[in-house]
C-alpha positions in Angstrom: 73.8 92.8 81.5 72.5 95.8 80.6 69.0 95.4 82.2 71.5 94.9 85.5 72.9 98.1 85.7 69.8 99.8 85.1 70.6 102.8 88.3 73.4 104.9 87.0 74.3 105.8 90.0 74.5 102.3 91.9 76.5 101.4 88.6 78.7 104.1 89.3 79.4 103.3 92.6 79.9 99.6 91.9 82.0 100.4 89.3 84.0 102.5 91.1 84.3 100.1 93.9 85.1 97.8 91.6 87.8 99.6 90.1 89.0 100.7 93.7 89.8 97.0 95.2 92.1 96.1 92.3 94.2 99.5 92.3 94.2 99.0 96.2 95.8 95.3 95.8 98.2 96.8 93.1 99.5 99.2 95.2 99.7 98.0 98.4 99.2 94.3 98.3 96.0 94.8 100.3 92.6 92.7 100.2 89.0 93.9 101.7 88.7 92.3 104.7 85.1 93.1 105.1 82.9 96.4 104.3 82.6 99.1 107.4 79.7 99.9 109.1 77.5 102.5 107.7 78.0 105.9 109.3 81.9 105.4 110.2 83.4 107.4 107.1 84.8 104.6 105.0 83.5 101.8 102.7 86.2 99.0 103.5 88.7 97.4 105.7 91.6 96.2 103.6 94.8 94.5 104.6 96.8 91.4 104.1 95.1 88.2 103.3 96.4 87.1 106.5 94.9 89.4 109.1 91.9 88.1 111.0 89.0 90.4 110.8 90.2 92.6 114.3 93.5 93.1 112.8 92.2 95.7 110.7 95.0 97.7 108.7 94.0 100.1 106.9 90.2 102.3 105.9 89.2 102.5 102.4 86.6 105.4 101.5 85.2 105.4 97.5 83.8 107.4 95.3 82.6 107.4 91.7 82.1 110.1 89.5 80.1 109.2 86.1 81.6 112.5 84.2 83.5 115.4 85.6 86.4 117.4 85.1 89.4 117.0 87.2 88.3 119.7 89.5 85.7 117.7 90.3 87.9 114.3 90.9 90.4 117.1 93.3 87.5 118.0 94.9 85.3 114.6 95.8 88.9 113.8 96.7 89.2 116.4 99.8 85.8 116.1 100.6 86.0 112.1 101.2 89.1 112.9 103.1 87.8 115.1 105.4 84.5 112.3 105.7 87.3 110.0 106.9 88.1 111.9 109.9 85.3 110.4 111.8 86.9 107.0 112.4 90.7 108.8 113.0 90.1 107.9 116.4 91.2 104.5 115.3 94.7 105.7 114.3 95.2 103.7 111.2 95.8 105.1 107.8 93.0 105.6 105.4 93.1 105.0 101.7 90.3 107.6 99.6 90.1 106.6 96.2 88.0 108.5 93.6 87.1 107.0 89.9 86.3 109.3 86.8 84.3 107.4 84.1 84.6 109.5 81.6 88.5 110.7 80.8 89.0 107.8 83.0 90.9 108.9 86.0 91.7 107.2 89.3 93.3 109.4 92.1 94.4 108.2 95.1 95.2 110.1 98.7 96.2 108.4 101.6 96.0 110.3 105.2 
């Protein structure tokens, strides 16, 4: 396992993905669809096990931070929400979650 998750950084990410889907389905019921393309602003569509894949609910956009202070978690937090704006055009909510290793934290902002 440990030979795995060699990259700290891809392990952070994963992690925090990780981490992201189940708070997502805890507090909305919500289930990734499929993973965005590259480039629009967010990681994941998510919605009800139900949709089909064009009935997209909602954007998820995730971050991980290995160690940081809160300041950091606040920050990441606005800066992902402001990287969402590229797909607002689509006029569906966006979910930007942020995980802190360390402490551990998890905030969540939706726009």
């Amino acid at each position: 396992m440990i030979r795995t998750h060699g990259d700290v950084q891809a392990s952070t990410e994963h992690g925090a993905c990780a981490v992201a889907i189940l708070v997502t389905k805890k507090l909305t019921g919500f289930e990734v669809l499929e993973r965005s393309v590259k480039g629009t602003g967010f990681d994941y569509w998510v919605g009800k096990d139900e949709s089909l894949p064009f009935r997209r609910k909602t954007r998820l956009e995730v971050s991980g931070i290995l160690r940081g202070a809160l300041g950091d978690v606040e920050q990441r937090i606005s800066r992902k929400c402001r990287q969402t704006e590229r797909s607002d055009g689509m006029r569906l909510d966006a979910l930007v979650i942020v995980v802190e290793f360390s402490r551990p934290i998890v905030k969540v902002a939706k726009r």
